[in-house]
DOLUM-893953 format. One record per residue: residue number from 0; residue in three letters; x, y, z of N, C-alpha, C in turn. Coordinates in nm, 3 decimals, always signed. Last residue first. Example, Ala and Ser with C-alpha at 12.3 -4.5 7.8 and 13.67 -1.06 7.14 Angstrom:
! residues 2
pt nr=1	rest=SER	n_c1=+1.285	n_c2=-0.225	n_c3=+0.708	ca_c1=+1.367	ca_c2=-0.106	ca_c3=+0.714	c_c1=+1.290	c_c2=+0.003	c_c3=+0.787
pt nr=0	rest=ALA	n_c1=+1.319	n_c2=-0.569	n_c3=+0.780	ca_c1=+1.230	ca_c2=-0.450	ca_c3=+0.780	c_c1=+1.320	c_c2=-0.330	c_c3=+0.780
This chain:
! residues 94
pt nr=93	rest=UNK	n_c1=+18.631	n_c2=-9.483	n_c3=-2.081	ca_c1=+18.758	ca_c2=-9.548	ca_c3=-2.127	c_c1=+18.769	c_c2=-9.578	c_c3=-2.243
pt nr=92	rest=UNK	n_c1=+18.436	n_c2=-9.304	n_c3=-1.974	ca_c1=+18.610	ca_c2=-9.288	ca_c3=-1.937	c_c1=+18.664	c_c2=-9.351	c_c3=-2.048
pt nr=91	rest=UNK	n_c1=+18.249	n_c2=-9.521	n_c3=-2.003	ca_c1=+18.251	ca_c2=-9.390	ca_c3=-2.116	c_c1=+18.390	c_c2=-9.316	c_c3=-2.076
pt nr=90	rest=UNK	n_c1=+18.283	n_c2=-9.640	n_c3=-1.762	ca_c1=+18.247	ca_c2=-9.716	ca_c3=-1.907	c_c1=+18.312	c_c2=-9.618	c_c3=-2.000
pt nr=89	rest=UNK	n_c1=+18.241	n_c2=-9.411	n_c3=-1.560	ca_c1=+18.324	ca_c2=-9.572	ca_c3=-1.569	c_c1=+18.342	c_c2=-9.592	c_c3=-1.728
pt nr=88	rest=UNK	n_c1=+17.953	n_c2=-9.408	n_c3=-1.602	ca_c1=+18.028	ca_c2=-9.266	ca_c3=-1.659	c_c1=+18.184	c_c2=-9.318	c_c3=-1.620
pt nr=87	rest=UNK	n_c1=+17.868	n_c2=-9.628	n_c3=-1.532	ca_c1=+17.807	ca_c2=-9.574	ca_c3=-1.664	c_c1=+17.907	c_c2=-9.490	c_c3=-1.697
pt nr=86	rest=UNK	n_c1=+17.909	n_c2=-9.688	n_c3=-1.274	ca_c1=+17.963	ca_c2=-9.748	ca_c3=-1.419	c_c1=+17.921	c_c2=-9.712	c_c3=-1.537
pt nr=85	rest=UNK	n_c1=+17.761	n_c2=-9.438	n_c3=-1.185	ca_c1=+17.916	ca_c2=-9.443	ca_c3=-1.130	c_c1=+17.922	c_c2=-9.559	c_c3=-1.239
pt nr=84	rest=UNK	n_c1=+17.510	n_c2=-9.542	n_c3=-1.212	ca_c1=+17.569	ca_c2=-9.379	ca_c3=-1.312	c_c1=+17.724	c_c2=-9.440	c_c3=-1.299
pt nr=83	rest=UNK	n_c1=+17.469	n_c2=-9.790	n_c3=-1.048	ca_c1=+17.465	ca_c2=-9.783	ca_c3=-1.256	c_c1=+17.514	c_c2=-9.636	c_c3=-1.290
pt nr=82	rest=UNK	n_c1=+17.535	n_c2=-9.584	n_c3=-0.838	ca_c1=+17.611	ca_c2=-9.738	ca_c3=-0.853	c_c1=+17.612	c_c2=-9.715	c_c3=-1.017
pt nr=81	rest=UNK	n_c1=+17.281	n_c2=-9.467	n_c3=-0.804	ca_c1=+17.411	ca_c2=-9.409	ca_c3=-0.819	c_c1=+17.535	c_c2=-9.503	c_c3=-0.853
pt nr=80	rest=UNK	n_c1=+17.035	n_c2=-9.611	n_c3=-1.009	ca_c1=+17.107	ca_c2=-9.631	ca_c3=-0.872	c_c1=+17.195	c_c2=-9.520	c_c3=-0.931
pt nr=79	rest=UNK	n_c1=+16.782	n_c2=-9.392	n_c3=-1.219	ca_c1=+16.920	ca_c2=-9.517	ca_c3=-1.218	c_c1=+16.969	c_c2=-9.499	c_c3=-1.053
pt nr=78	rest=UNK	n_c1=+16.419	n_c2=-9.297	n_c3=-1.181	ca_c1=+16.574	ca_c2=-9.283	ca_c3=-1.169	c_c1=+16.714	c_c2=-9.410	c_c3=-1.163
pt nr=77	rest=UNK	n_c1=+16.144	n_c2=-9.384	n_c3=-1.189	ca_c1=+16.243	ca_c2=-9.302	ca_c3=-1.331	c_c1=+16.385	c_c2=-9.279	c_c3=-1.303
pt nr=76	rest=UNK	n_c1=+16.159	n_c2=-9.683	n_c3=-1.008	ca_c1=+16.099	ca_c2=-9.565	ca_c3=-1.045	c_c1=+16.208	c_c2=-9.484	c_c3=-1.162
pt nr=75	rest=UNK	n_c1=+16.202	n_c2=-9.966	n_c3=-0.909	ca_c1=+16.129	ca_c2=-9.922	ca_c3=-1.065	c_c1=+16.081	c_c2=-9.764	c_c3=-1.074
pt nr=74	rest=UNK	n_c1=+16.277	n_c2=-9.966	n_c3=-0.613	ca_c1=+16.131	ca_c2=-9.980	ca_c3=-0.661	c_c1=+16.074	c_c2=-9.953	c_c3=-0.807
pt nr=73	rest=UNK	n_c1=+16.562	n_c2=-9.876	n_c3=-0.692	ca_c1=+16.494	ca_c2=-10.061	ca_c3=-0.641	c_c1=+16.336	c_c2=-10.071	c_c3=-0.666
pt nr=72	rest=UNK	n_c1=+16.531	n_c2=-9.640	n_c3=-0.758	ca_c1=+16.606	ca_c2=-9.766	ca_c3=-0.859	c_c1=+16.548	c_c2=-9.847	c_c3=-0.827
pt nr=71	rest=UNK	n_c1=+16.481	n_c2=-9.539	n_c3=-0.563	ca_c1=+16.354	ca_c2=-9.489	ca_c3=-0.626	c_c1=+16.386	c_c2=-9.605	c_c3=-0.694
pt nr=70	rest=UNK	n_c1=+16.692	n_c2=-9.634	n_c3=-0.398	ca_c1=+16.539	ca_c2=-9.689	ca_c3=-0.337	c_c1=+16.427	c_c2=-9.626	c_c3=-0.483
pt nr=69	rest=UNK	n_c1=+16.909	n_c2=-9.471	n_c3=-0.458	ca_c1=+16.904	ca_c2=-9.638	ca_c3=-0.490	c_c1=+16.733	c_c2=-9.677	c_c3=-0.474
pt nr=68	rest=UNK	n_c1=+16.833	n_c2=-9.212	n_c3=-0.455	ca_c1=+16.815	ca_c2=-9.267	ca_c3=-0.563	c_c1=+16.840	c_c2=-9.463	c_c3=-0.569
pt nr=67	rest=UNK	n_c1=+16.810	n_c2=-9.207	n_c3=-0.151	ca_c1=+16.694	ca_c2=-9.162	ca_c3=-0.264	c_c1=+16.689	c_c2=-9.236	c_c3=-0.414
pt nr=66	rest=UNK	n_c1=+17.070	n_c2=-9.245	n_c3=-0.162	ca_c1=+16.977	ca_c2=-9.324	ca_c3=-0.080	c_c1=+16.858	c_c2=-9.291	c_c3=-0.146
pt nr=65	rest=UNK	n_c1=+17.188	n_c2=-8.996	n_c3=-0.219	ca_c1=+17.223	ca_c2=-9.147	ca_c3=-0.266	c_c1=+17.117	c_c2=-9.240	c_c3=-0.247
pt nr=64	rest=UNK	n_c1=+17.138	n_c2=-8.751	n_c3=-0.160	ca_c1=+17.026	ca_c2=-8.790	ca_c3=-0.255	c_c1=+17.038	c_c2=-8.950	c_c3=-0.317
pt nr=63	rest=UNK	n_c1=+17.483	n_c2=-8.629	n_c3=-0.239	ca_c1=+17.299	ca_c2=-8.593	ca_c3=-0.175	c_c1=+17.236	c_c2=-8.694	c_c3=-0.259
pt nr=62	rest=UNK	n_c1=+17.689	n_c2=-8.881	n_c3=-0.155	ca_c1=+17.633	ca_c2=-8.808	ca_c3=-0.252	c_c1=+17.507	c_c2=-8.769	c_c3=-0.200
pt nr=61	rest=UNK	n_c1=+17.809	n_c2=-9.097	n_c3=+0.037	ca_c1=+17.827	ca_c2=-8.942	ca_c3=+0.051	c_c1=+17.731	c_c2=-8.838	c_c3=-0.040
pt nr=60	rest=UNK	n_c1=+17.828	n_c2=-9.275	n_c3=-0.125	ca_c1=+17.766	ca_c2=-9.307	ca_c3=+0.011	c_c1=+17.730	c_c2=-9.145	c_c3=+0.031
pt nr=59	rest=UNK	n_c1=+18.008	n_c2=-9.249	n_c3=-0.314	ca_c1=+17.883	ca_c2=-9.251	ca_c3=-0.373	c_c1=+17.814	c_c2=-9.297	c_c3=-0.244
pt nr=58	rest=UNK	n_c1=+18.238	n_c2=-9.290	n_c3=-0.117	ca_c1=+18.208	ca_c2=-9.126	ca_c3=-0.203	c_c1=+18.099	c_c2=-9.133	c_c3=-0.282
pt nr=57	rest=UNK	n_c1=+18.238	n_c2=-9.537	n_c3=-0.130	ca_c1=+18.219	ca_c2=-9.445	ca_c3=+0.029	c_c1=+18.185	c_c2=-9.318	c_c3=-0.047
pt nr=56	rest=UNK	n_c1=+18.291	n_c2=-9.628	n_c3=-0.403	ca_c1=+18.106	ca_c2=-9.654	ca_c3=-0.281	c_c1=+18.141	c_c2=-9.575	c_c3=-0.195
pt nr=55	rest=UNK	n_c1=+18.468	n_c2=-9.550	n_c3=-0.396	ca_c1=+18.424	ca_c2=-9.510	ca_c3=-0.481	c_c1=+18.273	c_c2=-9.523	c_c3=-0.461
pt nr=54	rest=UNK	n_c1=+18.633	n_c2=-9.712	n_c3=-0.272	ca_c1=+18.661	ca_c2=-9.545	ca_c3=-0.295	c_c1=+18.526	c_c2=-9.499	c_c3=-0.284
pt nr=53	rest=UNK	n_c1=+18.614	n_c2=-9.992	n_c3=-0.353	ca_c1=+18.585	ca_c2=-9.943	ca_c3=-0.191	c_c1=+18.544	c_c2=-9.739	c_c3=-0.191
pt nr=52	rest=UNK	n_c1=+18.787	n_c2=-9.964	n_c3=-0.574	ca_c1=+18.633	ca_c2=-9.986	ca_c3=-0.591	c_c1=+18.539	c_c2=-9.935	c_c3=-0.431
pt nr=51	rest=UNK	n_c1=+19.037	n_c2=-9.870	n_c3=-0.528	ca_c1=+18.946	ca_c2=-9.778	ca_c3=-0.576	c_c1=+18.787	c_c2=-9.822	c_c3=-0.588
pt nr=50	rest=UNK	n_c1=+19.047	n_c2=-10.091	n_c3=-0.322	ca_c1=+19.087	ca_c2=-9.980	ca_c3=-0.328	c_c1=+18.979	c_c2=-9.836	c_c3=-0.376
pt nr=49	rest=UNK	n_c1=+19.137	n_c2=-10.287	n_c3=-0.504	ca_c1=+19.014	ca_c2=-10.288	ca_c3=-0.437	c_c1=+18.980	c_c2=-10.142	c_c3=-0.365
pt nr=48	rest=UNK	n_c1=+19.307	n_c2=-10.173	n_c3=-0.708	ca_c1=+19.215	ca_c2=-10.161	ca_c3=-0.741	c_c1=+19.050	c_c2=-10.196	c_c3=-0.661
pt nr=47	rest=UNK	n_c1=+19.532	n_c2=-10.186	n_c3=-0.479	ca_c1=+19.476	ca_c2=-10.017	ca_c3=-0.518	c_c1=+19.351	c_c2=-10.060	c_c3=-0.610
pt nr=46	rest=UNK	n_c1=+19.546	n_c2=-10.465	n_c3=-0.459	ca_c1=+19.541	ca_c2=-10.375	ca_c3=-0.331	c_c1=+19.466	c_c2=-10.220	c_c3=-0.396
pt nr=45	rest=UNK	n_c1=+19.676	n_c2=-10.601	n_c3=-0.622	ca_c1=+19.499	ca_c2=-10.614	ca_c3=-0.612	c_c1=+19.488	c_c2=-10.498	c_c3=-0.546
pt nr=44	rest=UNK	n_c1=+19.990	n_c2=-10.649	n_c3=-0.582	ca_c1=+19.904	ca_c2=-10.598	ca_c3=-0.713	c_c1=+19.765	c_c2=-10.537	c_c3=-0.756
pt nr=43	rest=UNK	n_c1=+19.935	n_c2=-10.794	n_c3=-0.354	ca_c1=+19.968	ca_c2=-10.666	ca_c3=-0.363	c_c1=+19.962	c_c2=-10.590	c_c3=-0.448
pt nr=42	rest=UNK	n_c1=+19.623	n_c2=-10.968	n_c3=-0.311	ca_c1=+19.761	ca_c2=-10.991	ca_c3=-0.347	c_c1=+19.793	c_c2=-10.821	c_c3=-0.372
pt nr=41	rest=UNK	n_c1=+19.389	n_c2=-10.928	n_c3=-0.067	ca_c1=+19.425	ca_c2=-10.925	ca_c3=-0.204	c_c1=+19.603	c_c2=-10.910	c_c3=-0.201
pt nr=40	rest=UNK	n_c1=+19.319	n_c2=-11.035	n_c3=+0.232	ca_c1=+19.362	ca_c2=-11.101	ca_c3=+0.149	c_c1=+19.388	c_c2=-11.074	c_c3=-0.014
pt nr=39	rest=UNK	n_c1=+19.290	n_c2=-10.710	n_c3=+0.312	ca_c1=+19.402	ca_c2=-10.777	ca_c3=+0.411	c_c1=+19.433	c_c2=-10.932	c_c3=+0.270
pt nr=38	rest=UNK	n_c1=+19.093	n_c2=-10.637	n_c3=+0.147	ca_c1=+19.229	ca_c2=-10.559	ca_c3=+0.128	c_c1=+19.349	c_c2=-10.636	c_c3=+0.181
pt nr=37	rest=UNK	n_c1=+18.878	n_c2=-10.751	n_c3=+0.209	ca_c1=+18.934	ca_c2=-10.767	ca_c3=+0.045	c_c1=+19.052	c_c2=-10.728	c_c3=+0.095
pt nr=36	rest=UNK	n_c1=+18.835	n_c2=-10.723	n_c3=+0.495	ca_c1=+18.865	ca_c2=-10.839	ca_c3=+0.442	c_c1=+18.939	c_c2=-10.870	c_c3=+0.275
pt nr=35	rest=UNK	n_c1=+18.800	n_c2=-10.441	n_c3=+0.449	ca_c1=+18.905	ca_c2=-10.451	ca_c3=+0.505	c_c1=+18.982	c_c2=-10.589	c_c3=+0.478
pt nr=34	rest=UNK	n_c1=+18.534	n_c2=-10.431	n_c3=+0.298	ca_c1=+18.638	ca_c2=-10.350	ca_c3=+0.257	c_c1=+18.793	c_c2=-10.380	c_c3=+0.356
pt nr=33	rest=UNK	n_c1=+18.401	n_c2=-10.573	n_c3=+0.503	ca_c1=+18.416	ca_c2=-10.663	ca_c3=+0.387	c_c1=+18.541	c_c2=-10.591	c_c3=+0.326
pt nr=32	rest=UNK	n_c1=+18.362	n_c2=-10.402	n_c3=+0.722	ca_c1=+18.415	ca_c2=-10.529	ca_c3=+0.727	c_c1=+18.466	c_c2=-10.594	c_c3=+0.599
pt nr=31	rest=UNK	n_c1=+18.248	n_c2=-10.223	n_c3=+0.609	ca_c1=+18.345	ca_c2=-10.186	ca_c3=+0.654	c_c1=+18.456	c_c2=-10.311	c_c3=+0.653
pt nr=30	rest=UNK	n_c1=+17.945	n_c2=-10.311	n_c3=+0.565	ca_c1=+18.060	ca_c2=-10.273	ca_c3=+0.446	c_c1=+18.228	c_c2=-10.239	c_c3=+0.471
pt nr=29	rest=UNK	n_c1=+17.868	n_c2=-10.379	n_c3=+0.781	ca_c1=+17.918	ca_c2=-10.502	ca_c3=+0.721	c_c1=+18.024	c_c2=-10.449	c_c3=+0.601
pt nr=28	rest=UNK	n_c1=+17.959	n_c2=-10.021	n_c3=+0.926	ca_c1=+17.908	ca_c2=-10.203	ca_c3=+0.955	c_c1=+17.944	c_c2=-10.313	c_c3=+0.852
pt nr=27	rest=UNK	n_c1=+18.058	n_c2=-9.801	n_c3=+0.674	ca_c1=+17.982	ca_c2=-9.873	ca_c3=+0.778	c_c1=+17.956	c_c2=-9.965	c_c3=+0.782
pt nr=26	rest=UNK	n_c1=+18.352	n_c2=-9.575	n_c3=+0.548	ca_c1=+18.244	ca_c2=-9.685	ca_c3=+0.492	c_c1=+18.194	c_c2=-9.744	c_c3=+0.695
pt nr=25	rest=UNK	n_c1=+18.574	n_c2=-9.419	n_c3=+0.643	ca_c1=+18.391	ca_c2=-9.373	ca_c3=+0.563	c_c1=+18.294	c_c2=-9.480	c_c3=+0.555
pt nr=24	rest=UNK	n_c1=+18.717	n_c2=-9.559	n_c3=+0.742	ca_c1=+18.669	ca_c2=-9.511	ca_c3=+0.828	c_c1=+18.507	c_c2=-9.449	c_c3=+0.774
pt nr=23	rest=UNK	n_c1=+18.813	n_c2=-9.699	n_c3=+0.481	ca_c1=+18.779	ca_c2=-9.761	ca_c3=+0.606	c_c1=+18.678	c_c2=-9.678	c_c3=+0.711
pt nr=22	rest=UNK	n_c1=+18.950	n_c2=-9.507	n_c3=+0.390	ca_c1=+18.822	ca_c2=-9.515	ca_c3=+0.343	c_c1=+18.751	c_c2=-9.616	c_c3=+0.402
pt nr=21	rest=UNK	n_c1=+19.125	n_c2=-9.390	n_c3=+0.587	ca_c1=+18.989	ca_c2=-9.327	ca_c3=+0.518	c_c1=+18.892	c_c2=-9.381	c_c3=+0.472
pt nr=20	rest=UNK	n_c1=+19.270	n_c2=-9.655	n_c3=+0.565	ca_c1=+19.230	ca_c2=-9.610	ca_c3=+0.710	c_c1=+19.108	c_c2=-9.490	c_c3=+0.690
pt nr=19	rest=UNK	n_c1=+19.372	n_c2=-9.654	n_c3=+0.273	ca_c1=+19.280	ca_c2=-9.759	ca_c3=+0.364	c_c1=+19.247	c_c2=-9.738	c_c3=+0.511
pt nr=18	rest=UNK	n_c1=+19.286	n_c2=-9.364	n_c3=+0.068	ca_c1=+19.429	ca_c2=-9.443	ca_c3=+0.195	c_c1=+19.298	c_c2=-9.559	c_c3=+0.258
pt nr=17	rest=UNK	n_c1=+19.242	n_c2=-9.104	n_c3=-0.019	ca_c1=+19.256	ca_c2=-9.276	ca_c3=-0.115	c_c1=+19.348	c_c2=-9.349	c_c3=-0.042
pt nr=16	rest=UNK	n_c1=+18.995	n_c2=-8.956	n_c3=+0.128	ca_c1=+19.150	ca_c2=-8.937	ca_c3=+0.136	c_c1=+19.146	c_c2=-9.080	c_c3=+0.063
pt nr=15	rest=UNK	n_c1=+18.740	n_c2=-8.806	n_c3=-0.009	ca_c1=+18.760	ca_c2=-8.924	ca_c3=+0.091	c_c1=+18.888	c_c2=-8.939	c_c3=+0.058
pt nr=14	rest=UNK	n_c1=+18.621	n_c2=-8.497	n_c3=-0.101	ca_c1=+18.671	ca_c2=-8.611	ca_c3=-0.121	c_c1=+18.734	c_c2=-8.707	c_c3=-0.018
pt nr=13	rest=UNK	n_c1=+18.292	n_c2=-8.328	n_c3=+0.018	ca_c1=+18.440	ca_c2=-8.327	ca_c3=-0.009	c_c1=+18.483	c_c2=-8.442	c_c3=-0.007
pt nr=12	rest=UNK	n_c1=+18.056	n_c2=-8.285	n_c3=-0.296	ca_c1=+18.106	ca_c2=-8.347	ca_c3=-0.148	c_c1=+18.243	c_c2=-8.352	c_c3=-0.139
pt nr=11	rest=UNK	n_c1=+17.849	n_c2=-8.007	n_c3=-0.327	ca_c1=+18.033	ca_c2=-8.058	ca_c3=-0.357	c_c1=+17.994	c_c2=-8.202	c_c3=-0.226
pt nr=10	rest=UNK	n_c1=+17.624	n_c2=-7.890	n_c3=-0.321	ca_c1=+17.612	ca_c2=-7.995	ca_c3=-0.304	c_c1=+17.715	c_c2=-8.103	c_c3=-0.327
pt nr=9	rest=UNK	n_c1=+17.495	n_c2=-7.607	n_c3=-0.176	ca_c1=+17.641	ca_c2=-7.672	ca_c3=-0.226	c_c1=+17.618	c_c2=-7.799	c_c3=-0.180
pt nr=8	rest=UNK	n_c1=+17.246	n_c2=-7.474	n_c3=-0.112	ca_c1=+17.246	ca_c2=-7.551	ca_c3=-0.216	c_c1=+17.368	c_c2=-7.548	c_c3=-0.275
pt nr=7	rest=UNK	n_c1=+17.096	n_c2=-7.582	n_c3=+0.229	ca_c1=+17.199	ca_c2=-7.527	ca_c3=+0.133	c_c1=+17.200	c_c2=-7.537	c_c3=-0.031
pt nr=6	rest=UNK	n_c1=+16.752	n_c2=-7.463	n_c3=+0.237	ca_c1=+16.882	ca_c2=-7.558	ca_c3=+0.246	c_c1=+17.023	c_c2=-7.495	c_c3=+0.176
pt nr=5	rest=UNK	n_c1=+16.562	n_c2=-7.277	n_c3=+0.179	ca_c1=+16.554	ca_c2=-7.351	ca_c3=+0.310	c_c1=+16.653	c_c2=-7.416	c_c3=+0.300
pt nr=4	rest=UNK	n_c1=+16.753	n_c2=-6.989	n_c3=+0.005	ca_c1=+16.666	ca_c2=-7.123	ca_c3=-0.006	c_c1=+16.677	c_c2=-7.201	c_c3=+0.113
pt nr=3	rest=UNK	n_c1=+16.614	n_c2=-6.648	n_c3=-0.019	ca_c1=+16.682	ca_c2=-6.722	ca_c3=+0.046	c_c1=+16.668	c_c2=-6.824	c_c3=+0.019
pt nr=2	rest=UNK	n_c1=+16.389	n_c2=-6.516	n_c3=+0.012	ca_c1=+16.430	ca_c2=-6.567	ca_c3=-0.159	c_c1=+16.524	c_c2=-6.649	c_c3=-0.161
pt nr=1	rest=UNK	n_c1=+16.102	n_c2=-6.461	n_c3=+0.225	ca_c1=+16.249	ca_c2=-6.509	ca_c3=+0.140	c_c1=+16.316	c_c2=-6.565	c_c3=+0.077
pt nr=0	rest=UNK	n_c1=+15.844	n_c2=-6.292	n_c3=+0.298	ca_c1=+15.896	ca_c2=-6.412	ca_c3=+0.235	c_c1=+16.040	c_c2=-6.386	c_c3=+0.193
């Protein structure tokens, strides 16, 4: 037997470049679409905060265990979406 663990256990994710062609490229299908539609009609002022909201789902897309945790969320189980942490720990920033 080995003490070794069946997986990795670095669970860093590396960061998504804060440029609209990155984070374009991280995000999928309808989400891709919509992240491009905000960006092409937000006023230039709008631009970095759609931006960071787009960010910020592709890098909570990325997280081990994202998908796990939205679905345990959706079915009422003991865990929060990654979404409610990401405004939770949002909130308490400021």
């Amino acid at each position: 037997m080995s003490a070794q663990p069946d997986h990795p256990t670095d669970r860093q994710v590396t960061a998504i470049p804060h440029t609209i062609n990155a984070i374009g490229d991280a995000l999928r299908g309808a989400q891709r679409a919509r992240f491009y539609s905000e960006v092409l009609a937000a006023e230039e002022e709008d631009v970095p905060g759609v931006m960071r909201s787009w960010w910020k789902a592709a890098m909570l897309d990325r997280a081990p265990g994202a998908g796990d945790s939205r679905a345990n969320a959706a079915a009422g189980r003991r865990l929060v979406s990654v979404d409610e942490l990401a405004d939770q720990l949002e909130g308490a920033a400021r």
